[in-house]
C-alpha positions in Angstrom: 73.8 84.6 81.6 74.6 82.1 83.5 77.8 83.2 84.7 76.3 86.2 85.8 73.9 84.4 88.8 76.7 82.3 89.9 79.0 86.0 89.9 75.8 87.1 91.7 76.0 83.6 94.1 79.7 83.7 95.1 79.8 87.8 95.7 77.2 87.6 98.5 78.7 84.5 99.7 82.0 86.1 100.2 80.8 89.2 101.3 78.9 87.4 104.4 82.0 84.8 104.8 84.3 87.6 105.2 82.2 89.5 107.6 82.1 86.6 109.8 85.3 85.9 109.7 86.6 89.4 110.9 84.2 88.9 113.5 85.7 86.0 114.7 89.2 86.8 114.3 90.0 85.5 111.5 91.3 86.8 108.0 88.8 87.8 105.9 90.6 85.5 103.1 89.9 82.2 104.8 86.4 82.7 104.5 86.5 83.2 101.2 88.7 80.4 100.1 86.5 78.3 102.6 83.4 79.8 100.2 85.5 78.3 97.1 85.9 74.8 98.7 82.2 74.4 100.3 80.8 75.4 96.6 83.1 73.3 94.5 84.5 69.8 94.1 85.8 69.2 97.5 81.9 69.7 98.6 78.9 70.6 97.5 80.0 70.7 93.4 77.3 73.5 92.6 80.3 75.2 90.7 82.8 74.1 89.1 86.1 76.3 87.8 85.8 77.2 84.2 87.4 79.8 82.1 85.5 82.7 83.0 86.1 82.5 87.1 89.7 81.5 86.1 90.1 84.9 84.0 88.2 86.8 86.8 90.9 84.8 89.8 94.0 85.9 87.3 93.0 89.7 86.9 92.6 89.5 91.1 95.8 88.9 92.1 96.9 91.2 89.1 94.8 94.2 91.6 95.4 93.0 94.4 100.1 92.6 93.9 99.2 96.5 92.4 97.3 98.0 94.7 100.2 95.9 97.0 102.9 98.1 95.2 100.9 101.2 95.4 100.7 101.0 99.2 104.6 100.3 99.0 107.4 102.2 99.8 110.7 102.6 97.6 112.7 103.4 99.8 112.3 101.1 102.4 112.4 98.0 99.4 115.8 99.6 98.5 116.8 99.6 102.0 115.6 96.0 102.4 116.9 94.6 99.3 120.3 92.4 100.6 117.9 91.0 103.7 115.6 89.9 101.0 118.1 88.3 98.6 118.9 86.4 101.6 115.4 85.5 102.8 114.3 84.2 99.5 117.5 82.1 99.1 117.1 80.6 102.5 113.5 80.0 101.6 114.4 78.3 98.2 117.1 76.1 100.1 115.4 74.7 102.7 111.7 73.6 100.8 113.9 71.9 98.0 116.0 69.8 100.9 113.3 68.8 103.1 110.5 68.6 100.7 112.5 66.7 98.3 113.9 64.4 100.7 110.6 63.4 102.5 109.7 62.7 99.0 112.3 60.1 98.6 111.3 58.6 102.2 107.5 58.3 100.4 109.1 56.5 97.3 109.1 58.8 94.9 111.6 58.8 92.0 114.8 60.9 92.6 113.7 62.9 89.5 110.3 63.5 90.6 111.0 64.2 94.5 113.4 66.6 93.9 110.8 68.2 91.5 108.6 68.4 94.2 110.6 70.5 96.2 111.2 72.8 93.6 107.2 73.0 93.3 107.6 74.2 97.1 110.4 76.5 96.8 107.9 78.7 95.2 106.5 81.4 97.1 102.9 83.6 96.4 102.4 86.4 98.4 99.1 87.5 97.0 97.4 86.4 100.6 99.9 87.9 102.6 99.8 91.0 101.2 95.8 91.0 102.1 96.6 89.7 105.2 99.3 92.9 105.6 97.0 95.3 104.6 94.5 94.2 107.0 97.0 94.8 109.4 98.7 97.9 108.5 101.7 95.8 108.0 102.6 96.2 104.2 104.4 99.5 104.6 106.9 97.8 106.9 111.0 96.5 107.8 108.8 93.3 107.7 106.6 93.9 104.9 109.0 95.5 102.1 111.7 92.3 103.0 108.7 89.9 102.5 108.0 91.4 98.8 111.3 91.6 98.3 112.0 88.0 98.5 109.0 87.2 96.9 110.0 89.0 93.5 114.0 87.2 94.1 111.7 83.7 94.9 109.7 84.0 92.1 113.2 84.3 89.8 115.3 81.9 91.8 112.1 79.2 91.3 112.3 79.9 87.2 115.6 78.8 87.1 115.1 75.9 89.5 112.3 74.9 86.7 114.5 75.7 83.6 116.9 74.1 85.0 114.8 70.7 85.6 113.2 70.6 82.5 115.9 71.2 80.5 118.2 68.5 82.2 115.4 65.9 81.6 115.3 66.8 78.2 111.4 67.4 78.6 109.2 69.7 76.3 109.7 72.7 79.0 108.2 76.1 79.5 107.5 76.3 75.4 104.3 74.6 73.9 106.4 74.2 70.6 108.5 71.3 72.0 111.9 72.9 72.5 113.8 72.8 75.4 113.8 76.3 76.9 117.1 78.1 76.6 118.2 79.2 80.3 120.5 82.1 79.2 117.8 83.5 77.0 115.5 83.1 80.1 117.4 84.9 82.5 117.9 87.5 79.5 114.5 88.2 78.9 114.0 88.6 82.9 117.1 91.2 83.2 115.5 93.0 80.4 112.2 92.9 82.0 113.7 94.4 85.3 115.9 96.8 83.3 112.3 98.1 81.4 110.5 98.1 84.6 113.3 100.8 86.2 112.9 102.6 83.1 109.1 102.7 83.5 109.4 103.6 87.3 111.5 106.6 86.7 109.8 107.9 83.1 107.2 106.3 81.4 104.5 105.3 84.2 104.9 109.6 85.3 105.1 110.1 81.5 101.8 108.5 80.4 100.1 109.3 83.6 100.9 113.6 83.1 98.9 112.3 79.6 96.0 111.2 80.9 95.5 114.1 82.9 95.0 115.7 79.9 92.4 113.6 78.3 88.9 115.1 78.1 87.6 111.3 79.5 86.0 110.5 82.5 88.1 107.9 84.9 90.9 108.6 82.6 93.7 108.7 84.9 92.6 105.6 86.5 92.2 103.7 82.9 95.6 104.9 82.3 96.8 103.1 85.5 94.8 99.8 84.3 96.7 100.3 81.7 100.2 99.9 82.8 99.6 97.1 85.4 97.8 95.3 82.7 100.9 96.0 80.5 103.5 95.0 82.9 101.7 91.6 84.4 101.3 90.5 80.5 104.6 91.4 80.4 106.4 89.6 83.2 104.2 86.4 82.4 105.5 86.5 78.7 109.5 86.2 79.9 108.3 83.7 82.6 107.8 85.3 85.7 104.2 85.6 87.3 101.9 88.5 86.1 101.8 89.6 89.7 105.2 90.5 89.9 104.6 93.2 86.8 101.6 94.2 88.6 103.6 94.6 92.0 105.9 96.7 90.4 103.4 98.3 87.8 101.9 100.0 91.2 104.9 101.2 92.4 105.5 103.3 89.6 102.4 104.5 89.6 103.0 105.3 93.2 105.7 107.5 92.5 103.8 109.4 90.5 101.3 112.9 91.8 98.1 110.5 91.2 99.0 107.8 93.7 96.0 109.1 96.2 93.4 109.2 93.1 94.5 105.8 91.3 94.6 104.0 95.1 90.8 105.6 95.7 89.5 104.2 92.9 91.5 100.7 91.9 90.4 99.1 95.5 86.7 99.2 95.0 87.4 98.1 91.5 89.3 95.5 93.0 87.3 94.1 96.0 84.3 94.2 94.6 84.8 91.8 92.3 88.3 90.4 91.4 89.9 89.9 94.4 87.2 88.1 96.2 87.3 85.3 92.8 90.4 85.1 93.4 90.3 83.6 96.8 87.1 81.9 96.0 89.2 80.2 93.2 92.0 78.9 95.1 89.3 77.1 97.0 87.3 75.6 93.8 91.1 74.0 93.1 90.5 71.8 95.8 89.4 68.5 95.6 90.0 65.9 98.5 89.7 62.6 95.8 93.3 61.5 97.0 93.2 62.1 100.8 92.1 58.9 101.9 94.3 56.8 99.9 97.4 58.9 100.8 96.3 60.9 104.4 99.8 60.5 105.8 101.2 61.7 102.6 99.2 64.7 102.6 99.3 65.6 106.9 103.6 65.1 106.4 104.2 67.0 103.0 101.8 69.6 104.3 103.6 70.2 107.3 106.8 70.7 105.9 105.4 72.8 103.2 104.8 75.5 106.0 107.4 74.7 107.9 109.9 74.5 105.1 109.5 78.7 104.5 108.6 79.4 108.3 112.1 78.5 109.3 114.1 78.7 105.7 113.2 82.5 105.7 112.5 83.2 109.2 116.6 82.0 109.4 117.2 84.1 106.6 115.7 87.1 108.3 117.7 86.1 111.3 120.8 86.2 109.9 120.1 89.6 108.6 119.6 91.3 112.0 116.1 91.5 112.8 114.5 90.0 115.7 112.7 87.0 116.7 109.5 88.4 116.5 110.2 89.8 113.2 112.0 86.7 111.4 108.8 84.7 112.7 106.3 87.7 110.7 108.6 87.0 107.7 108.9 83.7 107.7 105.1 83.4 108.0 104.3 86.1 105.6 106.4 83.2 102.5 104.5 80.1 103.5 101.6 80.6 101.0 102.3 78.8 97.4 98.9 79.9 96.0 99.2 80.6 92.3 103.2 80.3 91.8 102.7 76.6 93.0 99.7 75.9 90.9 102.2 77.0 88.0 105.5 75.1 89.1 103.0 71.7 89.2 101.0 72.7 86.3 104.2 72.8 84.0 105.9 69.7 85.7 102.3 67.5 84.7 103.0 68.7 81.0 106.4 67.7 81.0 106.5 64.6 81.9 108.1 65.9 85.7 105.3 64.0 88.0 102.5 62.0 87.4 98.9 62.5 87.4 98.4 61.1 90.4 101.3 63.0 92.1 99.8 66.3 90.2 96.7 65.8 92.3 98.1 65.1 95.7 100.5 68.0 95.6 98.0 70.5 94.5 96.1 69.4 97.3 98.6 70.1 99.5 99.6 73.4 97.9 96.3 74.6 98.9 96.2 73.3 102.2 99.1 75.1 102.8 98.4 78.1 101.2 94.7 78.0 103.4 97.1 77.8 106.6 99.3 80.8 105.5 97.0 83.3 106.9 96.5 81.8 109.9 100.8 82.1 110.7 100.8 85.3 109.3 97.7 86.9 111.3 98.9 85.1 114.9 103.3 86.3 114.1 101.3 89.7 113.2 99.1 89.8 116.4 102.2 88.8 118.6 104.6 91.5 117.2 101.5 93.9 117.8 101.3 92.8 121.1 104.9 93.3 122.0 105.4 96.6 120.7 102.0 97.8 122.6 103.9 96.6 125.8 107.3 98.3 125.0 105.1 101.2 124.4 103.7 101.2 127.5 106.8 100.7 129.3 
């Protein structure tokens, strides 16, 4: 029961932080990260991560990528596919150059440095996508070329990691100490994105019709559980992260007649509980045991962590015709690492990749950076607001 109070504990807390956060201006996801780092190592240490919140964080950002893809539109993703391609190679580029290069200036190994920028090439949109929605923003030019280029990112950063591991001859993605095979990889992901068309067109409005039919309460919202559960185990299990099934698990269920029911009920489901420990989680990660020893380390890798995607993708975007204003929402909207960090530097630690030591500085700064992301985002988002209010006017 004891998990229960402090489910009871961090609820409350994040339900106050985020109302006071909104009233000051500020996303409603920094105060609850900020709730995660107050309560946790990097403070107080009243509660520590454990298996339990860990489960509860993972099955957030599952909700939160589907209700993402729910609120998404097709069309607009298939008009913004090439801008995205471009966006998320830009974004991969420039984090892997700079990130890996400061880390030859700090006297890291060549191996390890260029790992590190490899760990930043990664891109988790989870928090942008809140930040969107709390913006009106998702269903956007702006907003389909962001998830775009975080599902082409999230590919792109497997076979940076394949790649890696298998050139240094390391135990890799497999716990049963063979190197991974990078054309069975990138099989198992084509397959996965030739399933997931198959399951947009057919089987999500298939088994949906079904559970129509079924003399069960909820049914047609279990049934939608059902496929984004399905399709983030899936994605995880050929490598990619479960939020990118889930993202795509909720837009087929948006092309289906029971968008309107399945989007009434999965937010409540999801902000009531999940989403909230999934913040709260990224801010229990923290710990601030190397920032003395290595502050400059830290403030400089940092920096360039945001500023890496802010003008690799916001170039990207650029090049593909939109405007300033617009490149700047985009290239904000891809600084957050969040959970596909925490994976890349997870799976370099067991490899052999980076050190312990190196491990703990770089998550620090993954969620440092990821805890600025919403900041960027919300002020690019506010600015483009504000311009289009005056051209309105005018």
């Amino acid at each position: 029961m004891a998990f229960i109070g402090t489910l009871c504990l961090l609820l409350i807390l994040t339900t106050f932080a985020g109302h006071f956060s909104n009233r000051l201006g500020i996303p409603a996801v920094i105060g609850q990260i900020l709730v995660g780092v107050v309560v946790g190592p990097a403070l107080f240490n009243w509660i520590q991560p454990n298996q339990l919140l860990n489960t509860f964080s993972d099955i957030g950002v599952i909700m939160l990528m589907f209700i993402g893809g729910l609120e998404s539109n097709l069309t607009l993703l298939r008009r913004f596919f090439k801008p995205a391609i471009i966006v998320a190679c830009c974004g991969v580029i420039a984090p892997v150059v700079l990130m890996g290069g400061a880390a030859i200036l700090f006297h890291f190994g060549t191996f390890e440095a260029i790992y590190i920028g490899v760990i930043f090439s990664a891109t988790s949109v989870s928090l942008s996508v809140a930040v969107l929605r709390d913006y009106q923003a998702l269903d956007t030019a702006e907003g389909a070329t962001i998830l775009g280029a975080a599902v082409a990112d999230d590919i792109i950063g497997v076979i940076l990691l394949s790649i890696m591991i298998s050139f240094m001859g390391a135990q890799g993605l497999s716990s049963h100490g063979h190197q991974p095979n990078l054309g069975w990889i990138l099989l198992e992901q084509l397959a996965f994105f030739g399933g997931t068309y198959f399951v947009v067109r057919w089987i999500a409005p298939y088994l949906m019709s079904i559970s129509e039919k079924l003399v069960m309460n909820s049914s047609v919202t279990i049934m939608s559980m059902v496929i984004c559960l399905g399709m983030a185990w899936l994605a995880d299990a050929v490598g990619l992260s479960g939020a990118v099934g889930a993202f795509f698990a909720g837009i087929a269920v948006a092309h289906t007649p029971y968008r309107e029911v399945v989007e009434a009920h999965m937010e409540p489901i999801g902000y009531a509980t999940f989403v909230p420990l999934f913040f709260v989680g990224i801010g229990l990660s923290m710990s601030f045991k190397y920032l003395g020893q290595s502050l400059w380390l830290i403030v400089v890798m940092t920096v360039l962590a945001c500023l890496s995607k802010l003008l690799g993708c916001g170039l990207g975007a650029k090049l593909t015709g939109f405007d300033l204003k617009s490149s700047y929402v985009i290239g904000s909207g891809m600084i957050s690492r969040g959970e596909m960090g925490m994976i890349t530097v997870q799976i370099g630690l067991q490899s052999g990749l980076l050190s312990a030591a190196t491990y703990s500085k770089m998550v620090l700064v993954i969620i440092l950076a990821t805890m600025i992301a919403p900041f960027v985002l919300k002020q690019a988002l506010v600015s483009k607001q504000h311009l289009a209010g005056e051209k309105q006017v005018n």
